[in-house]
C-alpha positions in Angstrom: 69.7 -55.9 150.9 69.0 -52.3 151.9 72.4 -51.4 151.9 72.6 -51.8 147.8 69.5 -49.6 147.6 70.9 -46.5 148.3 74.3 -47.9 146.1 71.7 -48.4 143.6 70.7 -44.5 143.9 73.6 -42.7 143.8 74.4 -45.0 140.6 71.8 -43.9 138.8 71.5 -40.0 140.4 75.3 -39.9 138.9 74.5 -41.3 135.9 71.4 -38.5 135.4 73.4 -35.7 136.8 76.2 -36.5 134.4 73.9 -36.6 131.3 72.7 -33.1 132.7 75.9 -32.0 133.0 77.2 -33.2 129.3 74.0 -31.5 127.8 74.0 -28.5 129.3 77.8 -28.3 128.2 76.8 -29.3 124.4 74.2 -26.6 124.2 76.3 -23.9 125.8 79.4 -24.5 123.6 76.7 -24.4 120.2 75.2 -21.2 121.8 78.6 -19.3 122.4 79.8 -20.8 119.0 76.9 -19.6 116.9 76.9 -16.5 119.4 80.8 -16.2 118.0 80.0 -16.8 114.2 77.0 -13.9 114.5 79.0 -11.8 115.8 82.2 -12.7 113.2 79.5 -12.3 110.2 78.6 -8.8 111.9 82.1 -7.7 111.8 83.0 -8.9 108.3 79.8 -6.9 106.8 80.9 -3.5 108.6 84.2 -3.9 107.5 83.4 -4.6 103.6 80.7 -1.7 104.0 83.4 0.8 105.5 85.6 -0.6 102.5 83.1 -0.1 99.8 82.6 3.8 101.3 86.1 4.4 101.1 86.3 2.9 97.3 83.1 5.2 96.6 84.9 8.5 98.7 88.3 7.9 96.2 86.9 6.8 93.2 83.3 8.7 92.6 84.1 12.0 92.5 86.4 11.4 89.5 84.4 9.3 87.8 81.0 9.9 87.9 80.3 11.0 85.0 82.1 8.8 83.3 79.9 5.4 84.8 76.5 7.4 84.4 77.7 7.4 81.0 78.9 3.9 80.6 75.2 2.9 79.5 75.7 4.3 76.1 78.5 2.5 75.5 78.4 -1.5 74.0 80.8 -3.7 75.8 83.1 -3.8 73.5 83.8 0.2 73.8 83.5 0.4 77.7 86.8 -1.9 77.8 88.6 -0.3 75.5 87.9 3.7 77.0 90.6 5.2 77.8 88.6 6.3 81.0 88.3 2.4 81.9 92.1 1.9 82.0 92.7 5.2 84.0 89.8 3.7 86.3 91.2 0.9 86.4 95.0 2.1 87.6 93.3 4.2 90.7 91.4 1.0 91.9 94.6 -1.1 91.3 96.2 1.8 93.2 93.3 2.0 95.7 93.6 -2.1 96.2 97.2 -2.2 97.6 98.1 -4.0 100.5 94.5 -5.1 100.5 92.8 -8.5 100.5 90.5 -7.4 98.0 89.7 -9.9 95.0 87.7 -7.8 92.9 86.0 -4.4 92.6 82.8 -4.1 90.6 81.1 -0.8 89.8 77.6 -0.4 88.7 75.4 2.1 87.9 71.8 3.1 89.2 70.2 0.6 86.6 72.4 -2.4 87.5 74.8 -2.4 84.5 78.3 -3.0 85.4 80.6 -0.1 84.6 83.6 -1.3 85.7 85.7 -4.3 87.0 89.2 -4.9 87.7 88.2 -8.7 85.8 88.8 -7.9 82.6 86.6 -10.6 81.2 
């Protein structure tokens, strides 16, 4: 009888040890995971902020005026400006061989200026 004792032991020590062993591997693999996704969500938002400067660097300084203006125009006459289709062209231009969807412009108050949607 003594001899299925110590069987009985190293039974269940493997059977804890390997329950140890499966957690600790569960919560590593969610902490490197969500360690990978952090650092994934990190790189995506300097990359659309770098983006958005070099939209502002090639589109502001020809435009300004134009979407500090656009307040005092209804909707109507903001998509039909001639500006708005010249605007339009550069950010079409600007877009190429990018994977962006849309560009929308706004101006210190909120309104938007611009968009390459036409709607």
């Amino acid at each position: 009888m003594e001899l299925k004792q110590p069987r009985a032991l190293t039974g269940r020590f493997a059977l804890i040890c390997g329950t140890i062993v499966l957690a600790a591997g569960i919560a590593l693999y969610s902490g490197s995971r969500q360690n990978s996704l952090d650092d994934l969500r990190t790189m995506a938002e300097r990359n659309n902020v770098a983006l958005t400067q070099a939209f502002s660097n090639a589109i502001w300084p020809k435009y300004a005026g134009f979407i500090k203006s656009a307040r005092t125009l209804d909707a109507a006459m903001l998509r039909s400006h001639p500006t708005t289709a010249r605007l339009r062209e550069d950010t079409i231009q600007q877009m190429r061989g990018l994977a962006v969807l849309k560009v929308k412009i706004y101006d210190l108050a909120g309104l938007t200026a611009f968009s390459t949607e036409a709607s």
